[in-house]
Every structure is written in structure tokens, then in C-alpha cells.
C-alpha positions as CSV (number, residue, x, y, z in Angstrom):
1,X,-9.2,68.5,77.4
2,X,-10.7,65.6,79.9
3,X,-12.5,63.2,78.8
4,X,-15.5,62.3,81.6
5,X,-15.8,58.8,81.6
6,X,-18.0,56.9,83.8
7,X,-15.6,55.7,86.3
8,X,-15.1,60.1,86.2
9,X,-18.8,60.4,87.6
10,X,-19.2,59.3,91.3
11,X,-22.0,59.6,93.8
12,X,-22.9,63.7,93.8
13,X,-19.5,64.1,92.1
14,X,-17.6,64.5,89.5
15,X,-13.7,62.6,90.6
16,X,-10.6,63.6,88.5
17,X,-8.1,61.4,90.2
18,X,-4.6,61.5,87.6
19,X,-4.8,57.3,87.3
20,X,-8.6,58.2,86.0
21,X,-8.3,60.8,84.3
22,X,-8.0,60.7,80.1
23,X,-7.2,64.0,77.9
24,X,-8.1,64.9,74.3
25,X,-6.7,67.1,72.6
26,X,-9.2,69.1,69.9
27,X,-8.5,70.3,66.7
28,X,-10.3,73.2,64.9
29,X,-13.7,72.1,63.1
30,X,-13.7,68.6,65.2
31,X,-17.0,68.7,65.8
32,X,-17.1,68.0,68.8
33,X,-18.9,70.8,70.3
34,X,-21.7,69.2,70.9
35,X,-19.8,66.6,73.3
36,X,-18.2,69.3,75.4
37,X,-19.2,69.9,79.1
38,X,-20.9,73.2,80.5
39,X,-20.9,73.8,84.4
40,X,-24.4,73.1,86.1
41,X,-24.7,70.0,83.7
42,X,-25.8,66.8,85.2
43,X,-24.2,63.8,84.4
44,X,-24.8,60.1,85.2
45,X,-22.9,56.8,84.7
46,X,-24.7,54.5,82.8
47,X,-22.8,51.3,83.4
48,X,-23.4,50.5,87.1
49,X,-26.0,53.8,87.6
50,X,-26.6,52.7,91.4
51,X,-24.1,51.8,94.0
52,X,-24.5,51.3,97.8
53,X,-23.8,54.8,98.4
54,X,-26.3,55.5,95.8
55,X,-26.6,57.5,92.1
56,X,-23.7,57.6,90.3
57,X,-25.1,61.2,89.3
58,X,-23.6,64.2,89.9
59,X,-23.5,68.1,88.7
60,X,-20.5,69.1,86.6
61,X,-18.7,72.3,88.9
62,X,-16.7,74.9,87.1
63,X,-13.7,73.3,87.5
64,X,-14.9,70.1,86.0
65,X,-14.8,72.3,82.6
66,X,-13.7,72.5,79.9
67,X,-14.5,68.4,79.5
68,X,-15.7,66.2,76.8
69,X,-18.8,63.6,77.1
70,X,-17.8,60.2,76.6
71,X,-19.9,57.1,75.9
72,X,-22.1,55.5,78.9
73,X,-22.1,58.8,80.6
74,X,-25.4,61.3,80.2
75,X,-25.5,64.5,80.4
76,X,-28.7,66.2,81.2
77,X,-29.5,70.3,80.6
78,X,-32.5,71.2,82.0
79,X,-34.9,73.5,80.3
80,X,-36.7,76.1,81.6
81,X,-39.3,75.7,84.2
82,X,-37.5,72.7,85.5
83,X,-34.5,73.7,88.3
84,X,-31.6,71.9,87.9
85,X,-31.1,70.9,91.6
86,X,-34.6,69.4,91.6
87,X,-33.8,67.6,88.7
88,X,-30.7,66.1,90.5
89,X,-32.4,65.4,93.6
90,X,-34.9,63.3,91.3
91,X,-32.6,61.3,89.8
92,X,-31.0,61.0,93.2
93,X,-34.5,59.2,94.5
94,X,-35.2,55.7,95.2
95,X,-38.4,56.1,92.4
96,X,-35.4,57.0,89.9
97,X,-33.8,53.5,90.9
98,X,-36.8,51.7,90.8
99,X,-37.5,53.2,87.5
100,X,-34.8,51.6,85.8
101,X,-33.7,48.7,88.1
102,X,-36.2,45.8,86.5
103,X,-35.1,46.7,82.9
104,X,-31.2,47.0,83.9
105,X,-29.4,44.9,81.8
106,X,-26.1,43.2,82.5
107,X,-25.2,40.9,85.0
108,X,-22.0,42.0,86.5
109,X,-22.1,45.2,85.6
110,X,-25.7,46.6,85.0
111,X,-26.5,49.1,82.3
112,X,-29.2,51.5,81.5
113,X,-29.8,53.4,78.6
114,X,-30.6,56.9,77.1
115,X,-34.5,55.4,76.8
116,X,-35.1,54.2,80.0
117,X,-33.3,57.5,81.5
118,X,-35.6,59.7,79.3
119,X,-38.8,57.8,80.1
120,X,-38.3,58.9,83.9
121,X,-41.3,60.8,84.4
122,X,-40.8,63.5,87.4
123,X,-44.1,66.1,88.3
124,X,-42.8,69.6,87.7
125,X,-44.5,71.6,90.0
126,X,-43.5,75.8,89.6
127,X,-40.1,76.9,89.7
128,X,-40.4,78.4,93.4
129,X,-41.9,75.3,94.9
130,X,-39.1,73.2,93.4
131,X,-36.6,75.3,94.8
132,X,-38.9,74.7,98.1
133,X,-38.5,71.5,98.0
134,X,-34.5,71.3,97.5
135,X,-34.3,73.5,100.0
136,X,-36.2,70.8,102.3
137,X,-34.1,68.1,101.4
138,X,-31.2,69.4,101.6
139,X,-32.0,70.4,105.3
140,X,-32.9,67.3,105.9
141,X,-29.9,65.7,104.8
142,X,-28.1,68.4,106.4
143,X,-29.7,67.4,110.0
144,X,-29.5,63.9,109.3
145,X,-25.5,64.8,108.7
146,X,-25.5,66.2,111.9
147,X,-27.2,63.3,114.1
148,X,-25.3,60.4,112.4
149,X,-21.7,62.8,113.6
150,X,-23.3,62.8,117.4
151,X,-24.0,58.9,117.1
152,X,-20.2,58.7,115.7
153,X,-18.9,61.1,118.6
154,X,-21.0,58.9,121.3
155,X,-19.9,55.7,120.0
156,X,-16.0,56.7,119.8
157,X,-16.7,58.1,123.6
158,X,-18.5,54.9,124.6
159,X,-15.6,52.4,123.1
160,X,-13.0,54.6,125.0
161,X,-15.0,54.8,128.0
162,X,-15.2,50.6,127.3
163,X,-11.9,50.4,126.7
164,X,-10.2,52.7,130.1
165,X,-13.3,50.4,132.5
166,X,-12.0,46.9,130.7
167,X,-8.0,48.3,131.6
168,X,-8.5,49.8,135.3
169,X,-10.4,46.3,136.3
170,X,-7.7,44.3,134.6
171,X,-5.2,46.3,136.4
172,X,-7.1,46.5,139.7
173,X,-7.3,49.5,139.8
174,X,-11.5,49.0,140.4
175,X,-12.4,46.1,142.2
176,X,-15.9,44.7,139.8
177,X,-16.4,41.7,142.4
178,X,-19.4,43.9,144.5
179,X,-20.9,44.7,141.0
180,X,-20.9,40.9,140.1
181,X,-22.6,39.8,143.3
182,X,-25.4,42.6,143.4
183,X,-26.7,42.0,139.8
184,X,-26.6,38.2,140.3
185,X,-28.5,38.5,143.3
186,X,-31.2,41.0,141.3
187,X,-31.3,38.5,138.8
């Protein structure tokens, strides 16, 4: 069985590359039931929670099971009232990182702990307006997906566009000495 580690748990995912990935194998009456995975868990590294691409927190998929909970990893179930996609897209939020950010301890590598994680407090408004709300965000980040791949197709049109101009005038094949004169005399 895997083991998720925190170098397992990325930013809204769980990575199982084969040079990071540990096995286990279990034995009847192990006890370690409690430890092992179910899909629609969330899970969050502890040891460097926030990189610049954001929460390490992500939601464990069925083919992220069977796995085993390892140390400096959470694992959060909600309960009911509270929808589990609202719960992520809390712990997603800048108020979740500046939760825990002044108490993180570690200098190279910041921690947080199980404490800090469960004194989080998030407004739980009914079930239907969480799922609202998810549903808001993620259109949002769905729109904002789509504007920042127009500004990436515009700017890879704009630096070929740059770069054909920059090789027809060193070629000759356009003659830029007009274009020089009439903005100098606008200037």
C-alpha cells in the first residue's frame, strides 16, 4: 500500500511519481486502519503548508486509494453540514495562510501543526449556499483560466510578430528609415 507523504501532497493534488512514492505492506490486525486513506479525504502537507503556487492541500481521488497517512500530512473528513469542496476551497484561501503564517515554526522549512490547523475557524453557512459558493469560485477560476490563455496566445503572437518585423528590416526586406524620420519629427 502507498504511503502519502508530504512531498506526496502537492498544490490541489495528490502526486505519485515512482522516485516519491513509498509502499507498505499490511499485515492482519496492524492497526492501522485508522491511518488508511478514503477518496474525497483532504489532505495537507504540514512541513512547508504554502508555496508560491499556493496550499499544499489537495483532495485524495479514487485512484489515490488504498493509501496510508504518514506523519506531517493531515487528513481532514468533513462532517455533515460542512461540503467538502467548501472546506477545500477554505483552506485554499489567503485567510487560511494568514491563519497560520505568524505561528509557523521553522526557518527553512516552516511547519504547522494539528492545533493551529484545527483552530481555523471557517463560517458554515447551509449546505446549498456552500455548494453556491464553490460553484462561484470555481467559475471564477475557470474565467480567470481562460483570460490568462488569451494573454499567453497574444503574447506568443506579439513576440513572433516582433520577431518576423526585427528579421524583414534586418534583411531589407522593409525599409524602417521613413518610420524613424516621421516619429522624430512628431517628437
Amino acid at each position: 500500500m502507498r504511503l502519502l507523504r508530504g512531498i506526496n501532497v502537492g498544490v490541489g493534488e495528490v502526486r505519485w511519481e515512482p522516485e516519491n512514492t513509498v509502499r507498505w505492506t499490511r499485515k492482519a490486525d496492524d492497526k492501522l486502519d485508522a491511518w488508511e486513506l478514503q477518496a474525497g479525504d483532504l489532505v495537507l502537507g504540514m512541513d512547508r503548508p504554502w508555496i508560491s503556487s499556493g496550499v499544499r492541500v489537495a483532495v485524495m481521488q479514487e485512484d489515490d486509494v488504498p493509501s496510508l497517512l504518514l506523519q506531517r500530512v493531515a487528513a481532514l473528513r468533513t462532517h455533515q453540514g460542512l461540503v467538502p469542496p467548501f472546506l477545500y476551497r477554505q483552506l485554499q484561501s489567503e485567510a487560511f495562510v494568514h491563519h497560520f503564517l505568524p505561528e509557523t515554526t521553522g526557518v527553512s522549512v516552516p511547519h504547522i501543526s494539528p492545533s493551529q490547523i484545527g483552530s481555523f475557524v471557517i463560517t458554515v453557512p447551509p449546505e446549498e449556499e456552500q455548494q453556491e459558493i464553490v460553484e462561484h469560485i470555481d467559475e471564477q477560476i475557470r474565467q480567470f483560466g481562460e483570460l490568462e490563455a488569451e494573454a499567453e496566445r497574444a503574447i506568443t503572437l506579439l513576440q513572433e510578430r516582433r520577431s518576423a518585423l526585427i528579421s524583414a528590416a534586418v534583411t531589407g526586406k522593409i525599409d524602417l528609415r521613413d518610420t524613424t524620420s516621421n516619429s522624430t519629427e512628431a517628437a
